[in-house]
C-alpha positions in Angstrom: 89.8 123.4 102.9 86.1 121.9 102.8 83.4 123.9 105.0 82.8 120.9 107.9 78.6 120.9 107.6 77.0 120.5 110.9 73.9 117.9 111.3 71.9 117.9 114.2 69.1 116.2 115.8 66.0 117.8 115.0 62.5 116.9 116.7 60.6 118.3 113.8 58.8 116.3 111.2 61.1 116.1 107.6 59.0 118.0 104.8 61.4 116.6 101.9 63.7 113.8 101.5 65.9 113.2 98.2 69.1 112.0 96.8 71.7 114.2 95.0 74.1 111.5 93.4 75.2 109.6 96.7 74.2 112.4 98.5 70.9 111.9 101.1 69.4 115.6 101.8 66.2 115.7 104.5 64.7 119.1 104.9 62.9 119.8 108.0 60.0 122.1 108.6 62.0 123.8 111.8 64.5 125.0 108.7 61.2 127.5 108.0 60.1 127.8 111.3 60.0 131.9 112.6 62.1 132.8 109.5 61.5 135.6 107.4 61.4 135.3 103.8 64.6 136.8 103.5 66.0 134.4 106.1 64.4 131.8 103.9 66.1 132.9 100.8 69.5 133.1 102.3 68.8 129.6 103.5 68.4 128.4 99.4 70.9 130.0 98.2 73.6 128.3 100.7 71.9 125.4 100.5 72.0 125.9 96.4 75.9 127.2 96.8 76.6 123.9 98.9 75.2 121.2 96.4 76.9 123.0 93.3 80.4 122.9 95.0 79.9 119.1 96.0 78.4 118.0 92.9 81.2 120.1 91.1 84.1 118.0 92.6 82.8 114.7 91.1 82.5 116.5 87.3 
C-alpha cells in the first residue's frame, strides 16, 4: 500500500521549486526552520527514499 503524503499550507516563502517527471516538488524554508542538522538530514534522506520509490514505479 502507497504511504498517503500529507501537503499542507505553509506561510513561509518556497526556497526551491522543480519538476521530477510529472512530479511538482516546492521546498519551503519552514522545512529548515529550528532543525538540527541531523533533523535536516533525516529530512533528505526520506525526501530522497520518496522520489526513488515514485520514480521507480514508472521504470
Amino acid at each position: 500500500m502507497k504511504e498517503k503524503i500529507e501537503v499542507k499550507e505553509s506561510e513561509s516563502m518556497i526556497v526551491d521549486k522543480f519538476k521530477l517527471g510529472s512530479t511538482q516538488v516546492e521546498i519551503y524554508n519552514d522545512a529548515y526552520k529550528n532543525k538540527t542538522k541531523e533533523d535536516i538530514e533525516k529530512i533528505l534522506k526520506r525526501i530522497a527514499y520518496i522520489v526513488q520509490n515514485e520514480t521507480n514505479i514508472y521504470q
